[in-house]
C-alpha positions as MATLAB code, in Angstrom:
seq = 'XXXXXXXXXXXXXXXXXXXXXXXXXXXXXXXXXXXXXXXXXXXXXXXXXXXXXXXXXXXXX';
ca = [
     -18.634  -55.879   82.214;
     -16.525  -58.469   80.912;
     -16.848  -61.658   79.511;
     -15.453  -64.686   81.397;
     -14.872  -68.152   81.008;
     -17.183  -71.432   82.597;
     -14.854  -73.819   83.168;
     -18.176  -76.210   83.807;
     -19.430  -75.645   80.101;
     -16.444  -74.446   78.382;
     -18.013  -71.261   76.761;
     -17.550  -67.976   77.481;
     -19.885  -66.120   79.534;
     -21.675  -62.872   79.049;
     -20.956  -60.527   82.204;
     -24.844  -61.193   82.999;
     -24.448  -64.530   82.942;
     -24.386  -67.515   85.386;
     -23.923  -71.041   85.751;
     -26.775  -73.033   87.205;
     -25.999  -76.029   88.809;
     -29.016  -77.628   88.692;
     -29.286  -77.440   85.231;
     -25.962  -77.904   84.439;
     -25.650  -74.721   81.823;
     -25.132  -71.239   81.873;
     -27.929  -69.010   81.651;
     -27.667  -65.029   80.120;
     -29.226  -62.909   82.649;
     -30.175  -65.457   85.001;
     -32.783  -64.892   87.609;
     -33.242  -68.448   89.463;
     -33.640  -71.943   89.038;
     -37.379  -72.722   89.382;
     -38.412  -76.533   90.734;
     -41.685  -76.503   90.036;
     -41.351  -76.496   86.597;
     -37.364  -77.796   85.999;
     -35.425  -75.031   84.444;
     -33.587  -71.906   85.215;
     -35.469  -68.073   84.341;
     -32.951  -66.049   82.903;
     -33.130  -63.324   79.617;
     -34.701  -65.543   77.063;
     -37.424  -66.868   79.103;
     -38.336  -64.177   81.694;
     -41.368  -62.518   80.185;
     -42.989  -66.521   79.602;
     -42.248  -67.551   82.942;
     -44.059  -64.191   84.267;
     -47.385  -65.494   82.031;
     -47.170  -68.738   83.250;
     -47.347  -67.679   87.084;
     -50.019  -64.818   86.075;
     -52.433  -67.840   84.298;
     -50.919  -69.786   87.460;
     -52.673  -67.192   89.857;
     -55.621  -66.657   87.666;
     -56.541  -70.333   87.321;
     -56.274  -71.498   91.114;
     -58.580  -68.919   92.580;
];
């Protein structure tokens, strides 16, 4: 429960967050990187990227 520092991006990261390689940034509350559509899932972005493989699901049947 600290904060610590990325010594990739030279900010100061939240204790939930993590430095993605791939994307070259780090991510609050990170969850993965996803290929298929370029960019890491983390807090900000979780509940969209849910949606999109719902519709994703929906749509291929």
């Amino acid at each position: 429960s600290q904060y610590r520092f990325c010594d990739r991006c030279k900010v100061w990261q939240p204790p939930d967050g993590v430095h993605c390689p791939e994307c070259n940034v780090c991510v609050k509350g990170y969850d993965h990187h996803c290929v298929w559509i370029g960019t890491c899932i983390g807090k900000r972005n979780y509940r969209q990227f849910v949606l999109f493989n719902m519709m994703v699901s929906y749509y291929l049947r």
